[in-house]
N, C-alpha and C positions, 0 to 999 in steps of 0.2 A: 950174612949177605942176603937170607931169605928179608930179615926183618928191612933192610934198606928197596928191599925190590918190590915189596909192601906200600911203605910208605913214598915211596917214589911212584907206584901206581895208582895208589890214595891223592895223593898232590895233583895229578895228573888229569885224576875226575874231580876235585873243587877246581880246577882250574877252567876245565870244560864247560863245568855248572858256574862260576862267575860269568866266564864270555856269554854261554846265554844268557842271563840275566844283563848281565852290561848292554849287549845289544839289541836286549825289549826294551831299552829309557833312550830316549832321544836325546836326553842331558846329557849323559853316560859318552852316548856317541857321538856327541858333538865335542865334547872334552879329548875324546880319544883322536882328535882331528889336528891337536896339539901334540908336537915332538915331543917323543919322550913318556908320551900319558896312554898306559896302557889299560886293559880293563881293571883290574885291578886296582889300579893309582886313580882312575873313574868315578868309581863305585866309591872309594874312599873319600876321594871328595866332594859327591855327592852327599853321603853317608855324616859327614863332619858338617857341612853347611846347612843341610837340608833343604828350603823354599830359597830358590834365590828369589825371589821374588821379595824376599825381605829386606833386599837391603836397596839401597835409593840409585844406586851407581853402581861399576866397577869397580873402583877408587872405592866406595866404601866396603865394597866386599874384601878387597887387598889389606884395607886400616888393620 
């Protein structure tokens, strides 16, 4: 029970440190403006695309 009360208080501080982090990026939190997209899911899709700036469209970023 120690070790679950641990790691359940462990999760709890990366969880802290992603939302700030999520809500220093404007990207982040403009994503997070979308149902369902939390920091986490944010920062992932951030993190996966990178510049969106690189793609020509919307439509090409979904391709």
């Amino acid at each position: 029970m120690r070790q679950l009360d641990l790691l359940g208080s462990e999760l709890a501080t990366a969880d802290r440190e992603l939302a700030i982090e999520a809500f220093a990026d404007p990207v982040v939190r403009h994503l997070m403006t979308i149902p369902g997209v939390d920091a986490v899911v944010g920062l992932s899709v951030v993190a996966a695309v990178g510049d969106f700036g690189w793609f020509a469209s919307a439509e090409k970023l979904v391709a």
